[in-house]
C-alpha positions as CSV (number, residue, x, y, z in Angstrom):
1,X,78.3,98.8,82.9
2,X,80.3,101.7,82.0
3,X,83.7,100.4,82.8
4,X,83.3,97.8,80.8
5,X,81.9,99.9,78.1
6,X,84.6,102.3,78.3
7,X,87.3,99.3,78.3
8,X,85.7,98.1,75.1
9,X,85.9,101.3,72.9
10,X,89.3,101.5,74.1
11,X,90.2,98.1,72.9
12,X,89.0,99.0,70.0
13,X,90.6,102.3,69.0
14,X,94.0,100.5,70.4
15,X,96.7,98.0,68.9
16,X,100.0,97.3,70.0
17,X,102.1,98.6,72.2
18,X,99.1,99.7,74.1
19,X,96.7,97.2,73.9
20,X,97.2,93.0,73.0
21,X,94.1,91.1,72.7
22,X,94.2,87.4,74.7
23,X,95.6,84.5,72.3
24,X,94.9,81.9,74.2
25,X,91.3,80.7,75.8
26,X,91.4,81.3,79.5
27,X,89.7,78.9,82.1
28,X,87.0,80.5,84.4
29,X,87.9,82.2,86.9
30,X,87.0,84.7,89.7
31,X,89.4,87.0,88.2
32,X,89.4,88.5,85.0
33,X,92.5,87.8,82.6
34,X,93.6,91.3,82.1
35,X,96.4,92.8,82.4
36,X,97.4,96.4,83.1
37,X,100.3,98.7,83.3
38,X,100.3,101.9,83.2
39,X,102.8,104.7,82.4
40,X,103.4,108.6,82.1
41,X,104.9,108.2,78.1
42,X,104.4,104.0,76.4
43,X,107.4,104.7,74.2
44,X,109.8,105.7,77.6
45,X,108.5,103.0,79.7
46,X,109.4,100.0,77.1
47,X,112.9,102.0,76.6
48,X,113.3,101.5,80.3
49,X,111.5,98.5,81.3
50,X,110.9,97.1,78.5
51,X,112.1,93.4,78.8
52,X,110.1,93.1,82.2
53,X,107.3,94.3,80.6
54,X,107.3,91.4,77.5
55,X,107.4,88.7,79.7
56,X,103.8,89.8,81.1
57,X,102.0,89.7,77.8
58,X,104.3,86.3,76.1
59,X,104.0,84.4,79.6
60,X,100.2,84.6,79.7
61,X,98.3,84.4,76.1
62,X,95.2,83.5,77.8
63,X,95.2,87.3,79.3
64,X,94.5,90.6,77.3
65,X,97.4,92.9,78.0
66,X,96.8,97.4,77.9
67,X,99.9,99.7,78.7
68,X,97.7,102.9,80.0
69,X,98.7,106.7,79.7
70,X,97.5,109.3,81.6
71,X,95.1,110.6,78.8
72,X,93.7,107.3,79.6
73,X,93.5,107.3,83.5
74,X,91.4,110.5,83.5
75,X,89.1,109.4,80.8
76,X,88.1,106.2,82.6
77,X,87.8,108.4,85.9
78,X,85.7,111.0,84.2
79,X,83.2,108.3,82.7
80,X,83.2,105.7,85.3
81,X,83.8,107.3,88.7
82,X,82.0,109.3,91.1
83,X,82.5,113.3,91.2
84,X,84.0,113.0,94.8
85,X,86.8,110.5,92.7
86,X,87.0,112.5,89.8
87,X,88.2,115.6,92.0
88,X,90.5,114.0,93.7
89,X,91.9,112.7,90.9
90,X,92.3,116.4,89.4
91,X,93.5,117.6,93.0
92,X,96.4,115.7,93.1
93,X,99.2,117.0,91.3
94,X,102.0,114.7,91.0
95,X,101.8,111.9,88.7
96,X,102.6,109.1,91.0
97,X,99.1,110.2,93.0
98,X,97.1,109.7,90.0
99,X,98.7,106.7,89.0
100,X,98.0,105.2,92.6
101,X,94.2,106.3,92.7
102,X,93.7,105.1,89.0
103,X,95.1,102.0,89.1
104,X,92.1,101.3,92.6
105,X,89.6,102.5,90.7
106,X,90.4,101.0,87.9
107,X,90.7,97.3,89.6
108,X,87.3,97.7,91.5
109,X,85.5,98.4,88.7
110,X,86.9,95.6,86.1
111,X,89.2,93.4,88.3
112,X,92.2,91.9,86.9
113,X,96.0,92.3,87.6
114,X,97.9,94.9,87.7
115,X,102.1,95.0,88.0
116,X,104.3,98.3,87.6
117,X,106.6,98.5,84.6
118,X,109.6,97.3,86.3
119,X,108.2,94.4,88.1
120,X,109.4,91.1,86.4
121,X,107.4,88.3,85.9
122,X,109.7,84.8,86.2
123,X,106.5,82.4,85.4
124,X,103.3,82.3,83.8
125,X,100.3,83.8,86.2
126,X,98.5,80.5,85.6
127,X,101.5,78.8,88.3
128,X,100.5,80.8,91.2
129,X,99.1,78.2,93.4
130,X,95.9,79.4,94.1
131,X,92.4,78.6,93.4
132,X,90.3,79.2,90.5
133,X,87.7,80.7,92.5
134,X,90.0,82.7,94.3
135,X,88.7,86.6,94.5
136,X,92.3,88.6,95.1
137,X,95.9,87.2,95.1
138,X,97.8,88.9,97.7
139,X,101.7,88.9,97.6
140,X,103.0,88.3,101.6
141,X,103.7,92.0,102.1
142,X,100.1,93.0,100.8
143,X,102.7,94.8,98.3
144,X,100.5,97.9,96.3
145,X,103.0,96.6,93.1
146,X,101.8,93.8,91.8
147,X,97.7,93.0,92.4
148,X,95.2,90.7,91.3
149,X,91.3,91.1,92.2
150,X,87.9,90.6,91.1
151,X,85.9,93.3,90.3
152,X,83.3,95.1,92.8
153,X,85.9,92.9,95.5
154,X,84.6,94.7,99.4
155,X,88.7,95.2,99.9
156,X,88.9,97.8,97.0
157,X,86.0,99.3,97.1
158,X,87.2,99.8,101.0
159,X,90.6,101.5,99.6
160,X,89.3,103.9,97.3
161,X,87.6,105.0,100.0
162,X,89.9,105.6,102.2
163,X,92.4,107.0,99.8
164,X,89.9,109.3,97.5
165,X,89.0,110.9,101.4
166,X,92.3,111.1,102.2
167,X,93.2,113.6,98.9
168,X,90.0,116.1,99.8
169,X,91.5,115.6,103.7
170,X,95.1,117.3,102.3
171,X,93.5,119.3,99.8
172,X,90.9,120.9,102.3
173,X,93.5,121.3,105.5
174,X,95.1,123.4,102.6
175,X,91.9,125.7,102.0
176,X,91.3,126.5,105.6
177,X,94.8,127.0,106.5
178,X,94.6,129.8,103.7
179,X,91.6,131.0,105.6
180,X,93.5,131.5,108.6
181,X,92.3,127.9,110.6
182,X,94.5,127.1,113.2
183,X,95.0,123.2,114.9
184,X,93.7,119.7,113.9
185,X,92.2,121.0,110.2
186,X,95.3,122.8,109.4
187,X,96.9,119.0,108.5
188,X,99.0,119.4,105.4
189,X,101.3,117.4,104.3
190,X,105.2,117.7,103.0
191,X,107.5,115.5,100.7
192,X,106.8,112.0,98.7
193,X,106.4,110.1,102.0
194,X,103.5,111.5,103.4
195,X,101.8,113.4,100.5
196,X,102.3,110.3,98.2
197,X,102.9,106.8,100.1
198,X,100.6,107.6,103.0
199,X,97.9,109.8,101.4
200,X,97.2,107.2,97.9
201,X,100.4,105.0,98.5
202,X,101.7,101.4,99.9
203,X,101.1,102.9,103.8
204,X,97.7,103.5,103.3
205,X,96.7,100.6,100.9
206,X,98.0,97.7,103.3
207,X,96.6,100.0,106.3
208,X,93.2,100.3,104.5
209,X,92.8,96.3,103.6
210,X,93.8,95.6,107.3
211,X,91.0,97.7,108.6
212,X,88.6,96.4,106.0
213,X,89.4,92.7,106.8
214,X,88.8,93.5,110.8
215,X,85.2,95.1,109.5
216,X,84.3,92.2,107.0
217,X,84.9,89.4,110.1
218,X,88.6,88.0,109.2
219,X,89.8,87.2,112.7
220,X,94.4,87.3,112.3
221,X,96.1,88.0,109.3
222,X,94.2,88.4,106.3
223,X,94.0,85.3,104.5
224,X,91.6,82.5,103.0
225,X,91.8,81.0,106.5
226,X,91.4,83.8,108.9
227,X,88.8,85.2,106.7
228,X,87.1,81.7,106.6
229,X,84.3,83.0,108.8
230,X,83.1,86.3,106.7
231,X,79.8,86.4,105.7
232,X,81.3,87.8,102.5
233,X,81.8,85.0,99.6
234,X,84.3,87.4,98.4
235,X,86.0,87.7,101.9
236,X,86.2,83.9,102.3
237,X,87.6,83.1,98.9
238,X,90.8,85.7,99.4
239,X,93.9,83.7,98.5
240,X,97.2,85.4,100.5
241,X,100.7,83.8,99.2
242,X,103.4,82.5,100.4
243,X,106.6,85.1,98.7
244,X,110.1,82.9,98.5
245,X,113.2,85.5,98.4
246,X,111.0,88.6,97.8
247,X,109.2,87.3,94.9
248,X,105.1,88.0,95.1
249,X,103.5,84.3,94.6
250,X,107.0,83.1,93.4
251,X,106.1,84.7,90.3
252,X,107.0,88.6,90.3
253,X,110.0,90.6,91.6
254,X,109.7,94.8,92.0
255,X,112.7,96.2,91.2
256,X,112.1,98.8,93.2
257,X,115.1,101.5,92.6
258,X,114.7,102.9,96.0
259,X,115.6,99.5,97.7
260,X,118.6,97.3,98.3
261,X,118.1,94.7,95.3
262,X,117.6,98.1,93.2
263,X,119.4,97.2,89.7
264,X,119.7,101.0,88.9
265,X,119.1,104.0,90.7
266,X,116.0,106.1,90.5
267,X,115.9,108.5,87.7
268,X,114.8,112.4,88.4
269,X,111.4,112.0,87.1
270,X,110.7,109.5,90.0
271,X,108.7,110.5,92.4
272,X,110.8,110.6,95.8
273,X,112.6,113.5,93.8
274,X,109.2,115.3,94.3
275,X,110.0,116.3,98.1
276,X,111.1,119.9,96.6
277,X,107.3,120.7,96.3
278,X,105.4,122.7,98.4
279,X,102.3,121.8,97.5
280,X,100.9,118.0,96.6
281,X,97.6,119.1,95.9
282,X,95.3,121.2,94.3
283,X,92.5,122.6,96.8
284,X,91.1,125.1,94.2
285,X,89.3,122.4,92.3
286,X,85.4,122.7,92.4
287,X,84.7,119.9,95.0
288,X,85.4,121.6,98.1
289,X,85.3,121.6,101.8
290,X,81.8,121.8,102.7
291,X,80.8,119.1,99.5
292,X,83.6,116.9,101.9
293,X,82.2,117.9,104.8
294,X,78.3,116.8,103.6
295,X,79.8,113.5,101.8
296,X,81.6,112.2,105.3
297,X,80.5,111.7,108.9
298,X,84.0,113.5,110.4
299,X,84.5,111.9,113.4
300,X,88.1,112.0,114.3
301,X,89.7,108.6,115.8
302,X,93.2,108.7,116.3
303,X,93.6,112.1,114.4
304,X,92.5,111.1,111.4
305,X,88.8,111.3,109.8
306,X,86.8,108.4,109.1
């Protein structure tokens, strides 16, 4: 498998900060023990966030812990993505996109957990109340902050999907609107909200997993118990949590610096300061409209394409 391949030589040319091998056996389990975080500089991140980030690799010695940089993001998408995924990873142009479309990719292929740097971690993973063979935790909110899934899991593999169509979708409305299209195709997009959050973002995760679980035979909410009836093993053994004062499983808070509960405002290299730009993404990279066009039925429902 070349993920795991890939994750391996990585391991190996890594040590600390950037990578901590498990301490502690781990029992089986549906869902690897791996954690990852990822970040645009290590060094900056544990300046900022550095005592949220401790407690994820001293709470849980039974899971292997890797801080990921950029460098690394578009090594693992080059080696173990497709070429539709690859260019949209190179078409999107602020970090906060390629963050987003890594950190999918990166969970369908090798599963695990995933938390951004300034999400605490109260508890040890081991106390969320789920069970062993469960194949995703989901916090209450479906929150795109803090995830835990087993690899190849129908859900992912549903949102990278939808959000690696959704990057050539901006990036191509921007290539025929240069060629003078007028109307539906012409859809570009302007600011963080809906060039980041609802093109790779939150929006269009929880959206995506909602659809998915409708398609994969969950009837309600999407849970172990509404999804009780998939023919998917996968499906059926989805574990959603019960959150207790915004805290995802009762184990991790997002300190979200655009919210209320924020402990410190957002710095300028955050990427709601990124509204300024005119352009999200890059249409001049070599996977263009008409290898979009081939790779997708475009039928339109609700003004979007499928």
């Amino acid at each position: 498998m070349a993920a795991a391949a890939w994750l391996a030589e990585w391991q190996a040319r890594h040590s600390p900060p950037a990578f901590r091998p498990a301490r502690a056996p781990h029992p089986a389990s549906a869902i690897p023990p791996l954690i990852f975080q990822t970040a645009a500089d290590r060094a900056a991140a544990l300046t900022s966030n550095g005592a949220w980030m401790r407690a994820w690799w001293l709470l849980n010695p039974s899971h292997s812990y890797h801080l990921f940089v950029d460098q690394d993001a578009l090594q693992f998408v080059q080696r173990c993505c497709t070429a539709e995924e690859l260019a949209a990873y190179r078409r999107s142009l602020v970090g906060a996109q390629r963050a987003d479309l890594f950190r999918i990719y990166f969970l369908r292929e090798l599963g695990g957990v995933y938390a951004d740097t300034d999400t605490e971690l109260r508890r040890p993973l081991s106390e969320i109340r789920a069970p062993r063979n469960s194949s995703a935790w989901l916090a209450q909110a479906m929150d795109f902050d803090f995830m835990a899934f087993a690899p190849q899991h129908p859900l992912l593999r549903a949102v990278a999907a939808r959000i690696t169509a959704g990057v050539h979708d901006k990036a191509n409305a921007l290539l025929a609107k240069a060629a003078g299209a007028r109307g539906d195709v012409a859809r570009t997009c302007t600011g963080a909200h809906s060039c980041i959050t609802s093109v790779t973002g939150p929006y269009v995760y929880r959206s995506a997993l909602r659809l998915a679980a409708h398609r994969l035979g969950c009837r309600g909410d999407l849970s172990r118990r509404a999804c009780s009836s998939s023919s998917d093993a996968m499906m059926r053994a989805v574990h959603r949590c019960t959150d207790h004062d915004h805290w995802y499983c009762d184990v991790a808070r997002h300190w979200d610096c655009r919210n209320s509960a924020a402990k410190r405002p957002c710095g300028t290299r955050h990427y709601t300061w990124q509204s300024h730009k005119t352009t999200f993404f890059d249409p001049n990279i070599s996977y263009g409209l008409e290898q979009w066009k081939a790779a997708h039925t475009t039928s339109k429902v609700g003004g979007r394409i499928k």
